[in-house]
BAVEX-232180 format. One line per 2 residues: for each residue x, y, z of C-alpha. Coordinates in steps of 0.25 Angstrom, whole numbers. Example, Ala and Ser with C-alpha at 12.3 -4.5 7.8 and 13.67 -1.06 7.14 Angstrom:
BEGIN
49:-18:31  55:-4:29
END
This chain:
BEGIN
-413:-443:224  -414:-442:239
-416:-428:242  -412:-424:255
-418:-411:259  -410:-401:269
-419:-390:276  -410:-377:279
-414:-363:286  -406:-353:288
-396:-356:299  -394:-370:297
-383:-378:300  -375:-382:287
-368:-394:291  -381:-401:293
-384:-400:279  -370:-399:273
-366:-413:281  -379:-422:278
-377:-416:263  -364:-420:262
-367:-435:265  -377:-435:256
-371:-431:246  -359:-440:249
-367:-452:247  -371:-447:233
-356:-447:231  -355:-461:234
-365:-465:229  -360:-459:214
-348:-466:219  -356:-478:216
-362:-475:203  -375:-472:211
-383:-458:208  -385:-449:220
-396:-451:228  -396:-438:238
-399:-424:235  -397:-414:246
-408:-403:245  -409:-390:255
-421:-384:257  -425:-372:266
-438:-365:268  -437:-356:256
-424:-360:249  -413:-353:243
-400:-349:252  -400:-353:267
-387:-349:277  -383:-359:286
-378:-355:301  -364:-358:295
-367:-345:285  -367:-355:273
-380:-355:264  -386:-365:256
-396:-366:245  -410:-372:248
-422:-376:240  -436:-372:247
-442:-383:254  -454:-383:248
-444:-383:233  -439:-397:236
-440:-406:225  -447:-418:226
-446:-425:240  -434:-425:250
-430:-439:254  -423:-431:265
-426:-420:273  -417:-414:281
-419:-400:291  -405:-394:296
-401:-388:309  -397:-375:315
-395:-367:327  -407:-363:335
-411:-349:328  -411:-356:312
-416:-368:319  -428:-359:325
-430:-352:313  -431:-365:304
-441:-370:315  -450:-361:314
-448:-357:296  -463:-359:291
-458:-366:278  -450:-376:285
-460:-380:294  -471:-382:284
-462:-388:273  -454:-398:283
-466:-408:285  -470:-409:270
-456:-411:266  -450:-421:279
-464:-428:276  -461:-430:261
-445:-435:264  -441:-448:266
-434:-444:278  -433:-431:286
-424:-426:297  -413:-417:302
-400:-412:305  -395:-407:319
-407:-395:324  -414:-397:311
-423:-408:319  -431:-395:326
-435:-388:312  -443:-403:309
-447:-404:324  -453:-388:322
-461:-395:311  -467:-406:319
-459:-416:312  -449:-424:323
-464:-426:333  -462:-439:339
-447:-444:333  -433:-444:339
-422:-433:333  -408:-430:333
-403:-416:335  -391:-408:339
-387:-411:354  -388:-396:358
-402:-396:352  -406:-409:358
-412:-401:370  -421:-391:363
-425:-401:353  -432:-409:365
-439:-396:370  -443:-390:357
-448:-404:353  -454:-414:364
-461:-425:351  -448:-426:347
-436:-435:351  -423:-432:352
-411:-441:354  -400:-432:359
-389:-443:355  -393:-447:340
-382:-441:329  -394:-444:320
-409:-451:321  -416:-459:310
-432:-463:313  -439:-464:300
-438:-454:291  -433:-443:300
-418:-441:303  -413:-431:313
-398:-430:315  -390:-422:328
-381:-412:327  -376:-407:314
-365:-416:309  -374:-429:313
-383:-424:299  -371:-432:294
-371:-444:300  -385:-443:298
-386:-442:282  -375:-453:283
-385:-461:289  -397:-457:278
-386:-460:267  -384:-474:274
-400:-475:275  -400:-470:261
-390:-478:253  -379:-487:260
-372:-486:273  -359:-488:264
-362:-475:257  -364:-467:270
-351:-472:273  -344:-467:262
-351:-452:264  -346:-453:279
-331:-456:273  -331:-446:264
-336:-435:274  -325:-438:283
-335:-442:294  -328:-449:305
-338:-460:307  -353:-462:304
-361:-460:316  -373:-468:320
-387:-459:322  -386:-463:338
-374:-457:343  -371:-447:352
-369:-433:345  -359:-429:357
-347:-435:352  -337:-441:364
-324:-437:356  -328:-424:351
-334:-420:366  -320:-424:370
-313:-417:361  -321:-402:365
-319:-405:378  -305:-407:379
-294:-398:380  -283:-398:370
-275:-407:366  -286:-417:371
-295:-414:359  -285:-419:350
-281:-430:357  -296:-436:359
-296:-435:343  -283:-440:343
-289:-453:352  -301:-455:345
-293:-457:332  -284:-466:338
-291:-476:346  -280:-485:343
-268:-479:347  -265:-479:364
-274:-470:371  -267:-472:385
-263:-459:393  -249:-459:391
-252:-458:375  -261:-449:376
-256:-439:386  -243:-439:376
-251:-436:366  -258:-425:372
-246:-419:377  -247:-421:390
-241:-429:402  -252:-442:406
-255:-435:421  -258:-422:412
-267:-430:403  -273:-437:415
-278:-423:421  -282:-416:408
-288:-428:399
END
């Protein structure tokens, strides 16, 4: 099997794991759908194993690195918020261990802030990253060899794969799974994660609708949602403004 290997500390953020995990293990789904064996097994590692919190309080059980049966076909280091993200960058074990194993993987990578624990270990020199938006900045400073693209959801160049901000770890194993196995299976993963579309890794991770919609006052984040799922219907001023609740020179002033 196809080993993906997830590197936690303490402190790091679970959706980055909990959301490529999920796709991976909806593509073993679909793929038993066919009559197909698995063909991924989601291991997480940490320096020395056993039981490690997340920031969100939840812990989960790890195997030591250096306890990884056989070789990873994925290796995959987590994000976190600064002070976890610090402590990871600087945890002897990872640094020793990261190189051996990311040079045995088939591909190697990361999700969200998880790009500065490889970058501490001299492993992102001379190629192009994605990382969160609000880490982009630091990211730069902290490490000039390295390259990031501040609009990418997600970056593939040979065997390393970086992805943005938390949720875009999705949309980045949804692209391995296609790499992997069929585009046909990714999308079936996407449907049944109720993901609203399947985003392309160069995209910009500051979405127009959701900006929109944090920025306006009520009842206008509704009634954004409201016209993004109903492109088809009239958008004109009269419509909306009834719909808002409002007269059209009220909607005019305050739109």
């Amino acid at each position: 099997m196809h080993q993906v290997a997830f590197i936690l500390y303490p402190g790091f953020e679970l959706l980055d794991i909990s959301g490529p995990a999920s796709v991976f293990n909806g593509a073993n789904r679909a793929l038993g759908q066919r009559g197909w064996p698995a063909f991924y097994k989601v291991v997480p590692l940490s320096a020395q194993g056993g039981a490690v919190d997340s920031s969100s309080g939840i812990a989960l059980e790890t195997r030591p690195i250096a306890e990884l049966p056989g070789k990873a076909g994925t290796v995959l280091v987590v994000g976190a918020e600064r002070e976890p993200l610090l402590q990871a960058m600087a945890d002897p074990v990872l640094c020793s261990m990261l190189p051996r194993l990311t040079a045995e993987a088939g591909r190697f990578g990361s999700v969200c802030t998880g790009g500065f624990v490889l970058a501490a270990s001299g492993l992102l020199d001379g190629h192009r990253v994605a990382t969160h938006w609000d880490a982009c900045e630091a990211f730069a400073r902290a490490f000039p060899r390295v390259a990031v693209e501040p609009e990418a959801l997600y970056l593939a160049e040979g065997r390393l794969w970086t992805s943005a901000g938390v949720t875009t770890g999705i949309d980045m194993a949804l692209a391995m799974v296609a790499h992997d196995l069929d585009a046909g299976i990714a999308g079936e993963v996407a449907k049944r994660l109720v993901l609203y579309a399947r985003r392309p890794g160069y995209q910009s991770q500051f979405s127009p609708l959701l900006r929109a919609q944090a920025r306006g006052d009520n009842p206008f984040g509704d009634l954004i949602g409201w016209m993004q799922a109903n492109l088809d219907a009239p958008l004109d001023v009269p419509s909306l403004a009834a719909r808002a609740g409002l007269s059209e020179r009220s909607f005019h002033r305050k739109f």
